[in-house]
C-alpha positions in Angstrom: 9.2 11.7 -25.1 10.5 14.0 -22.4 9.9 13.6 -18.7 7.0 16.3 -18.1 6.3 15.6 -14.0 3.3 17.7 -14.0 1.7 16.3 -16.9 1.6 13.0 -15.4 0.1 14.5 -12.3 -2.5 16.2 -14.1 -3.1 12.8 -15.9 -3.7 11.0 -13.4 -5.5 13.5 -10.9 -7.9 13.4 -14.3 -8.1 9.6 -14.5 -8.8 9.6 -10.7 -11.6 12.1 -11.5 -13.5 10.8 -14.4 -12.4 7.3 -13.9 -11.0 7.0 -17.3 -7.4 4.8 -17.2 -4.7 6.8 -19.1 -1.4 5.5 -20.6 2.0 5.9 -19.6 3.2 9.3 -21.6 6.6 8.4 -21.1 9.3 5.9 -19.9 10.3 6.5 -15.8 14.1 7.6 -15.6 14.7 6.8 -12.0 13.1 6.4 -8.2 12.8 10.6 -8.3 10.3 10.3 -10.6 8.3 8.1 -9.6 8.5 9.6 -6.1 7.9 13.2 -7.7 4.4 12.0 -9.2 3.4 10.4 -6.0 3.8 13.8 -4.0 2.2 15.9 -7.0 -0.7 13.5 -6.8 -0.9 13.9 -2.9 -0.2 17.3 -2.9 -3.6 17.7 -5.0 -5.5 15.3 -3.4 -5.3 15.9 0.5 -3.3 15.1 3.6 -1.7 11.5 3.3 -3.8 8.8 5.6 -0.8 6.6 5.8 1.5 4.9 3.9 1.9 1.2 1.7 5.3 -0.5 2.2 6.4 -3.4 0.1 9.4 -5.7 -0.6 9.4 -8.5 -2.4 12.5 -10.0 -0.1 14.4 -9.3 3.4 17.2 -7.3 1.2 15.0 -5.7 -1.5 14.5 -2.5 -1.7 11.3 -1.3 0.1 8.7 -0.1 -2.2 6.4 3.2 -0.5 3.6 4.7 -1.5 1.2 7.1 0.3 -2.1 5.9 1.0 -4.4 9.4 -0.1 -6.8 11.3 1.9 -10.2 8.6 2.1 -8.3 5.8 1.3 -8.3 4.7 5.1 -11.3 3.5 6.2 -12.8 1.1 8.7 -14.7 -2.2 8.9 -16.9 -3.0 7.7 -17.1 -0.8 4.5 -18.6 -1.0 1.3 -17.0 -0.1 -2.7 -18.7 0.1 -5.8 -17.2 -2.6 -8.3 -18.9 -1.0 -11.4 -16.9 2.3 -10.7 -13.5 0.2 -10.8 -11.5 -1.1 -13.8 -10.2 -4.0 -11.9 -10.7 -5.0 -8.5 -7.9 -7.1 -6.1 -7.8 -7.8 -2.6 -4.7 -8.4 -0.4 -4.7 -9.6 3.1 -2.8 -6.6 5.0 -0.8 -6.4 8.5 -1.4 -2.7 9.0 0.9 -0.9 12.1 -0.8 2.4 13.5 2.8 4.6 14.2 2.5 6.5 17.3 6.2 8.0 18.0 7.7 10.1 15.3 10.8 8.8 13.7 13.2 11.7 12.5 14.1 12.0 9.1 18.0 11.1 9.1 20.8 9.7 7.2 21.6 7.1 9.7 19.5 4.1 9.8 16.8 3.4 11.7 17.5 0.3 14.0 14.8 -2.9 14.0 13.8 -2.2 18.0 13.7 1.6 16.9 11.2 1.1 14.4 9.4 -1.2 16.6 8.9 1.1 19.3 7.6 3.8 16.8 4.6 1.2 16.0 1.5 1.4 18.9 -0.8 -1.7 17.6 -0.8 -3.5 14.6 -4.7 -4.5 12.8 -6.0 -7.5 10.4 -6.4 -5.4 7.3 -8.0 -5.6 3.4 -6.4 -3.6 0.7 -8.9 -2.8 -1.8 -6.6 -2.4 -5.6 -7.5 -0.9 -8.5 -5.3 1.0 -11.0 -5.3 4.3 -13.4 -3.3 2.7 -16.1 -4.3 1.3 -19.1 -2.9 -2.4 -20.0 -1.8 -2.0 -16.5 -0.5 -5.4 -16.8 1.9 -4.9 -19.7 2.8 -1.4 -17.8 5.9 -0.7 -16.3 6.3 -1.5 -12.9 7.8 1.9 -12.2 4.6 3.0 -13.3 2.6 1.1 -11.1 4.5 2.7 -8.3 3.4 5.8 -9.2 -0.1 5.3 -9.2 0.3 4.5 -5.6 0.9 0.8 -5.8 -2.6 0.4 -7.5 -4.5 1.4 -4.3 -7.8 1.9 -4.3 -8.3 1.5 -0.2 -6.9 -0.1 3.0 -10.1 -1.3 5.2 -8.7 -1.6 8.7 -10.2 -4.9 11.2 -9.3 -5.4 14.2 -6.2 -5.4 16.0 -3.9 -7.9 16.4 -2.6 -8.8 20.4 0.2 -9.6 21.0 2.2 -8.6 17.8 5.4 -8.6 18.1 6.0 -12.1 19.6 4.1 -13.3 16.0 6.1 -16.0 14.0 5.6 -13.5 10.8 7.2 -16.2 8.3 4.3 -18.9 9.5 1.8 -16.5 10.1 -1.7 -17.9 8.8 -3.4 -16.3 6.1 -6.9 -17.3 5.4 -8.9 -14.7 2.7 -12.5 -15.5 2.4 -14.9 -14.3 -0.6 -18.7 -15.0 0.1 -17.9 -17.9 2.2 -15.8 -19.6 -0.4 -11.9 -19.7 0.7 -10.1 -18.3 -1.8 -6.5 -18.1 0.6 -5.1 -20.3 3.4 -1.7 -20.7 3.6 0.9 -19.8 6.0 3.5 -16.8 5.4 3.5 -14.6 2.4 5.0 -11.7 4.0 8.2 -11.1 1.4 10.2 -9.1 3.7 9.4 -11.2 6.9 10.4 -8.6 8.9 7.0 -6.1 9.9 9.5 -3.5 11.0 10.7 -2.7 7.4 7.2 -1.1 7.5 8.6 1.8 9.5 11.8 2.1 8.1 11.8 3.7 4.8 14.8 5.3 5.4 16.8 2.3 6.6 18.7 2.6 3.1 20.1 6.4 3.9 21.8 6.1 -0.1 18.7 5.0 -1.7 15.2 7.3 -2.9 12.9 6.3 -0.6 15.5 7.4 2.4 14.2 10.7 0.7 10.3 10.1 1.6 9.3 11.8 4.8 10.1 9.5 8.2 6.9 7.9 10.0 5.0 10.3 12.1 2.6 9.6 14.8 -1.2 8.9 13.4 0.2 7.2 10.3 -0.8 3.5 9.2 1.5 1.4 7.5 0.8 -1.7 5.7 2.6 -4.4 4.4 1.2 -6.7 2.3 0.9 -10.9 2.9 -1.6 -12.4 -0.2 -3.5 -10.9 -2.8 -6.7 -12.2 -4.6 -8.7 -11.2 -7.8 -11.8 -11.2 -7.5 -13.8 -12.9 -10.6 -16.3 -11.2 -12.8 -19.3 -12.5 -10.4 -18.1 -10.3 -7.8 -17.8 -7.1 -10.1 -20.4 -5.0 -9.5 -20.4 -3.8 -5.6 -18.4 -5.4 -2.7 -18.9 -4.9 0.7 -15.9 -5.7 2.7 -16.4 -6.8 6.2 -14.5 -7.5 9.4 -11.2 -8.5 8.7 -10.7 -10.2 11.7 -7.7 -12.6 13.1 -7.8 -16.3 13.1 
């Protein structure tokens, strides 16, 4: 089947809408793409609240995807689970960029990026997906739909940030009092500055998203957990907090 960009749009604007999952129409040829639905999708949905960066190691290849208009949203906040096909969490290091970094060829430097980032928050990514047989999807795919975000709930702030041993970092996730994650690191691309450095790879497609601007939240992601059927009908998400 032929690459038809707006279709895939309209498809998932539609699956957004009625909240019925739709299925790939046809195989992803290339970043471009994927990074062509994306901006459709955002286009029709709103100002962009931010941005999710992820990379499964130091030298990957980051992996952004806008965060849409009401999909940043503070603690404590509340979700419906019946209205969602599947719902994940993932404890989040979000960075609030204050200083706007100009889209370039060059690359950004690590203290460059750093100084574009005003504080950093505890923060709880709520997931949920458009796809059908999301699992079995292509992973291109699942870029597309944003990454599978549904939300990023934003706690509170993190002091003292950027002396943090991000490899051994603790992560503790917590579901109704029942610890479901506590474990030290989990961050794949250690470094929290690839989170404002999309275009630190001037060669690559996401050197082609737009640079960090002031206002924007980035997050990266440390550990994810499913929650189980018992918790499926309407979560409230409180207080990420530190410690």
């Amino acid at each position: 089947m032929s690459v038809d960009i707006p279709k895939a749009v309209q498809q998932l604007l539609e699956a957004r809408r009625s909240g019925v999952q739709m299925r790939p129409p046809f195989a992803l040829p290339d970043r471009n793409a994927v990074y062509a639905i994306q901006d459709g999708v955002a286009k029709a949905t709103g100002p962009v609240a931010g941005w999710k960066v992820g990379a499964r190691t130091p030298t990957a290849e980051p992996n952004p995807a806008p965060l849409l208009a009401g999909a940043l949203v503070t603690s404590p906040a509340k979700f419906d689970g019946k209205a969602m096909h599947m719902i994940g969490v993932e404890v989040e290091i979000s960075f609030h960029i204050v200083r706007d970094i100009a889209a370039r060829r060059e690359p950004v430097g690590r203290e460059e990026a750093l100084a574009a980032v005003g504080d950093a928050f505890v923060g709880m990514e709520v997931v949920d997906t458009r796809l059908a047989d999301f699992k079995q999807a292509d992973p291109e795919w699942l870029l597309a739909d944003n990454q599978m975000n549904h939300a990023l709930v934003v706690g509170d702030s993190v002091p003292n940030w950027k002396s943090l041993d991000w490899p051994n970092l603790q992560v503790k996730l917590l579901i109704d009092g029942k610890v479901e994650v506590d474990q030290k690191g989990g961050l794949g691309a250690v470094d929290p500055s690839a989170a404002a450095r999309l275009d630190d790879r001037p060669r690559s497609a996401p050197a082609r998203r737009r640079a960090p601007r002031p206002g924007d939240h980035h997050r990266l992601v440390d550990r994810p957990a499913l929650l189980s059927a018992r918790h499926a009908r309407s979560r409230r998400v409180r207080g990420p907090r530190r410690g």
